[in-house]
C-alpha positions as CSV (number, residue, x, y, z in Angstrom):
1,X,19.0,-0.6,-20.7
2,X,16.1,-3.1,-21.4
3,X,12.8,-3.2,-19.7
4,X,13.9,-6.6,-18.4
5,X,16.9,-4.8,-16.5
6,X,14.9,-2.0,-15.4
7,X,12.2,-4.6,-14.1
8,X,15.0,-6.5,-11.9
9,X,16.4,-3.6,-10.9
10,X,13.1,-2.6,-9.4
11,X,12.3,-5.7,-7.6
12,X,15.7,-6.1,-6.5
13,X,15.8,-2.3,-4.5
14,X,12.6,-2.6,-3.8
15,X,13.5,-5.8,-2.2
16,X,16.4,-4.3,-0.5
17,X,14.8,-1.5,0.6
18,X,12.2,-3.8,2.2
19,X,14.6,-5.7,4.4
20,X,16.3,-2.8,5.6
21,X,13.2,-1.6,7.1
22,X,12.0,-4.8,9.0
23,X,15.1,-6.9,9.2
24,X,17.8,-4.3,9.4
25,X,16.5,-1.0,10.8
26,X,20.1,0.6,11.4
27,X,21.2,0.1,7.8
28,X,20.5,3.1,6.2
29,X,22.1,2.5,3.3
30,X,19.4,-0.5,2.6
31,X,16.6,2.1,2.3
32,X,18.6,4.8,0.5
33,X,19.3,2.5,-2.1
34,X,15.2,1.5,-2.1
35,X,14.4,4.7,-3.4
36,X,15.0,4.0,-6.8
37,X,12.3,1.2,-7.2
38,X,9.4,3.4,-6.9
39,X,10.4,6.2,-10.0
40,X,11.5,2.8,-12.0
41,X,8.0,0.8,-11.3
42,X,6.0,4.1,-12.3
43,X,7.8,4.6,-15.8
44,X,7.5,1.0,-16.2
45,X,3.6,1.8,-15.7
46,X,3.7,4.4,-18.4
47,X,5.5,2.1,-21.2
48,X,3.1,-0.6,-20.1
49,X,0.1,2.0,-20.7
50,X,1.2,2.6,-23.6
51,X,1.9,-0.6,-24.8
52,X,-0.7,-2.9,-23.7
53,X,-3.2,-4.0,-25.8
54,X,-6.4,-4.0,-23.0
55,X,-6.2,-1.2,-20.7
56,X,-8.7,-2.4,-19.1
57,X,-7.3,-5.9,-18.2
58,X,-4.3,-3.9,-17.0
59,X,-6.4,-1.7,-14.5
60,X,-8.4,-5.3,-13.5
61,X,-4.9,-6.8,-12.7
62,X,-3.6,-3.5,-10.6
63,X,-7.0,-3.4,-8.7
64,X,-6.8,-7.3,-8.0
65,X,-3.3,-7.4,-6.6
66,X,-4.0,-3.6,-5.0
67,X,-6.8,-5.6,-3.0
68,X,-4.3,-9.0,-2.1
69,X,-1.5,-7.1,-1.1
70,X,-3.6,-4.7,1.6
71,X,-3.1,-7.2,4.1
72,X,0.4,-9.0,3.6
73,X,1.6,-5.1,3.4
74,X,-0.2,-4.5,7.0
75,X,1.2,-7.4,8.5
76,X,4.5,-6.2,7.0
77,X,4.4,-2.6,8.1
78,X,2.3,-2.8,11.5
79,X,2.7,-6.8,12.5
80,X,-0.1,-7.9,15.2
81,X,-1.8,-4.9,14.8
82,X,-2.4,-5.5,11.4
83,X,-6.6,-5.1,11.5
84,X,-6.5,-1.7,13.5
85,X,-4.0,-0.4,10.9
86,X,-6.3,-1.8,7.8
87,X,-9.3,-0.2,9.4
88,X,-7.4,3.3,9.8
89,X,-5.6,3.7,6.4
90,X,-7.1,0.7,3.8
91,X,-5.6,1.6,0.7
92,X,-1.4,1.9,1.9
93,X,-0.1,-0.4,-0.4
94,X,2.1,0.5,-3.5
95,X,-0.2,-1.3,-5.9
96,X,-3.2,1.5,-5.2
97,X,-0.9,4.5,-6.0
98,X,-0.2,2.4,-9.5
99,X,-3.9,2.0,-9.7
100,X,-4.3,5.7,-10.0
101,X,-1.5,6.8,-12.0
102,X,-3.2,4.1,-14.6
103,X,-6.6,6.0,-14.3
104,X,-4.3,9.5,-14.2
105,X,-3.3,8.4,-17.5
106,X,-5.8,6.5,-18.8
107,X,-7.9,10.0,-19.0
108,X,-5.1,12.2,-20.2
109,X,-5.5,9.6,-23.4
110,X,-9.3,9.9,-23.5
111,X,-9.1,13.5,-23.6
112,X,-6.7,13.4,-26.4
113,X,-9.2,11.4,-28.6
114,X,-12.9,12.6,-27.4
115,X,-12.1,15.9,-25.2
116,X,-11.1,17.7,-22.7
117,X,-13.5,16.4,-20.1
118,X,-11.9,13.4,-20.1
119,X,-8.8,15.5,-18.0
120,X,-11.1,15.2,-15.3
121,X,-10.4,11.6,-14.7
122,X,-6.6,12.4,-14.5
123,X,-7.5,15.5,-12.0
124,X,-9.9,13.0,-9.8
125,X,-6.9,10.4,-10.0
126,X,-4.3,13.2,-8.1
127,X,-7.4,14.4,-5.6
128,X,-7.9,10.4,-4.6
129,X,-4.2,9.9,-4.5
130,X,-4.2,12.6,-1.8
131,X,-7.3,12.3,0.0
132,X,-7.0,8.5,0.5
133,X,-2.9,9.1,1.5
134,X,-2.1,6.3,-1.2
135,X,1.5,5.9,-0.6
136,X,3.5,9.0,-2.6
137,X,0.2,10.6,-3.1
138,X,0.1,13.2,-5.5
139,X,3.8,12.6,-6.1
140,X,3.9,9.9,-7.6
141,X,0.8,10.4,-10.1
142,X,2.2,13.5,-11.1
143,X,5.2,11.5,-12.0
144,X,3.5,8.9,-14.1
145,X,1.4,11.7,-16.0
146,X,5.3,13.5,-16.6
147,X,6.7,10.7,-17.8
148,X,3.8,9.5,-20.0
149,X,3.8,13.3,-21.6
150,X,7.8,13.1,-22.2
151,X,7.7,9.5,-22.9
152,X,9.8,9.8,-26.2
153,X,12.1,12.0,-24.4
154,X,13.6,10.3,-21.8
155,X,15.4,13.4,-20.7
156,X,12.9,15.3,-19.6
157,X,11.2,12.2,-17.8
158,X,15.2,12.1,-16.3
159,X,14.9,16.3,-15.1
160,X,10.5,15.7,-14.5
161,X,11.7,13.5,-11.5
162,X,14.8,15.2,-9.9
163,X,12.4,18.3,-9.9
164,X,9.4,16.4,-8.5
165,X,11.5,14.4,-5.7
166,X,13.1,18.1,-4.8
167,X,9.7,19.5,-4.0
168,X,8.7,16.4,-2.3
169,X,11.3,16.4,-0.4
170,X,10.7,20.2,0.9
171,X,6.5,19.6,1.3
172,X,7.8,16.7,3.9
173,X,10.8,18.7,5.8
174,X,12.8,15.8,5.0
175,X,15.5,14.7,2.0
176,X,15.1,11.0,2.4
177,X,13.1,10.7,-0.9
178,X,16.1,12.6,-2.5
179,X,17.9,9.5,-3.5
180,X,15.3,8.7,-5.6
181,X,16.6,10.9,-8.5
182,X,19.4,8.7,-9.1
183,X,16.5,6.4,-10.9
184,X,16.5,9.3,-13.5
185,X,20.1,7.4,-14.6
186,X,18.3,3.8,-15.5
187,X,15.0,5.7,-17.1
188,X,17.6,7.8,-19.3
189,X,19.6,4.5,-20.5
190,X,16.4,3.0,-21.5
191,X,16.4,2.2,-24.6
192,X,12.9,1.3,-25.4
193,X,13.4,-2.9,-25.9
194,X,11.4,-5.2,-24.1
195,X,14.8,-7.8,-23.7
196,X,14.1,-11.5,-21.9
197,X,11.4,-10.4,-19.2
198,X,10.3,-12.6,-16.2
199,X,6.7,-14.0,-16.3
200,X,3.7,-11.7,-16.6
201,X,2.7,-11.9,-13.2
202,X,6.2,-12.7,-11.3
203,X,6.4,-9.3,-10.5
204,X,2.6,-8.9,-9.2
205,X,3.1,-11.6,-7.0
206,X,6.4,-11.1,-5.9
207,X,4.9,-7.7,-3.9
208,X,3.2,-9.4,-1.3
209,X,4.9,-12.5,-1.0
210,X,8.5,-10.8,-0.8
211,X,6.6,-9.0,2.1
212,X,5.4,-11.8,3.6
213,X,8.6,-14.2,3.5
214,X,10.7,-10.7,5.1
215,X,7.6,-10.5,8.3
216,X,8.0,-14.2,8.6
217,X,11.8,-13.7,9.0
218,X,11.2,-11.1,11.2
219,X,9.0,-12.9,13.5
220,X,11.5,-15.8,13.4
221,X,14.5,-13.8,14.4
C-alpha cells in the first residue's frame, strides 16, 4: 500500500467513524470500523517526520490547525455547550495529541545527534499528553515513538500496536479501542511509496470542516 491509500483510508474511517457518533449513534459498526484511522494518521506522522524537510514548519502547521480545530471539534462533540466544554478540557482535539507525538519524536532525534538530554523532550511530550488528557494520551505518543524506532520494520510497528491497544484497552476496562489493531494490516502492506497524494493541506482542513458539515447535519435532522 501507498501513502496515498493509507491517507484515504484514514480520512475515510475517520470520517465514518465520525458520523456514526453524531448522526448514527446505534450503528456500532460505524465507530468500530473508526478505529483504524487514529494508528494509520500516527504512522503517517512518523514517515512525515522522517521525511520532511523543515520539522519545524511541520510542528507550525500541527499547532495552527491544533488551535482551528479546538472549536469546530467542541461544537462537534458537546453542540451548544460548546464554550463550557472549551473552558473545561482546551486541548481535546486529535491535532494536539499529533502535536506531541511530533515533539515526542522530534527529541528522540536530537538525542541521537547531541545527547541524551534531548530524551527529555520525548519524556515531557508523554507527561503533557497525560496531564492535559489530549485525546489517547500517553497511548498514542507511545505509539508514534514505537513506530518511529521500528520504522524500517514494519512488523514490529504491526505487533508495537496490537500490544499497545491490548493494554489500553485493560487501563480503560473497556475493548472498544481493540479494533484498532486491525490498522496493524495497512501499516504492514506499506510499502514505503509516496503514490498520487491529495493536496498538502486537504487533509488538515478536512478535520474540522468534515466535523463541522456532520454538526450541521445533525442540527438539521
Amino acid at each position: 500500500m501507498s501513502s496515498a491509500l493509507l491517507q484515504l483510508t484514514a480520512l475515510l474511517t475517520m470520517a465514518i467513524d465520525h458520523a456514526g457518533y453524531r448522526l448514527f449513534p446505534g450503528t456500532e459498526l460505524m465507530r468500530m470500523i473508526g478505529r483504524v484511522s487514529f494508528p494509520l494518521f500516527v504512522f503517517m506522522l512518523t514517515e512525515g517526520f522522517a521525511r520532511t524537510s523543515d520539522r519545524g514548519k511541520y510542528l507550525s502547521r500541527l499547532a495552527a490547525f491544533a488551535l482551528l480545530s479546538e472549536i469546530p471539534y467542541k461544537l462537534f462533540t458537546s453542540g451548544g455547550r460548546w464554550m463550557e466544554s472549551l473552558i473545561r478540557d482546551p486541548m481535546s482535539n486529535v491535532f494536539f495529541e499529533l502535536l506531541l507525538i511530533f515533539t515526542a519524536l522530534w527529541g528522540i532525534k536530537l538525542a541521537a545527534e547531541r545527547g541524551w538530554p534531548f530524551y527529555g523532550i520525548t519524556a515531557l511530550s508523554v507527561v503533557l499528553a497525560e496531564a492535559f488528557g489530549t485525546m489517547y494520551g500517553i497511548y498514542g505518543v507511545l505509539m508514534g515513538i514505537f513506530f518511529c524506532v521500528f520504522r524500517d520494520r514494519r512488523w514490529l510497528c504491526a505487533v508495537s500496536l496490537i500490544v499497545l491497544t491490548g493494554l489500553y484497552c485493560w487501563q480503560h476496562g473497556s475493548m472498544f479501542q481493540i479494533y484498532a489493531v486491525f490498522a496493524a494490516v495497512p501499516i504492514f502492506l506499506y510499502n514505503g511509496r509516496r503514490g498520487r497524494r491529495l493536496p498538502r493541506y486537504f487533509s488538515y482542513i478536512f478535520y474540522p470542516a468534515h466535523l463541522l458539515l456532520i454538526y450541521g447535519i445533525y442540527c438539521l435532522i
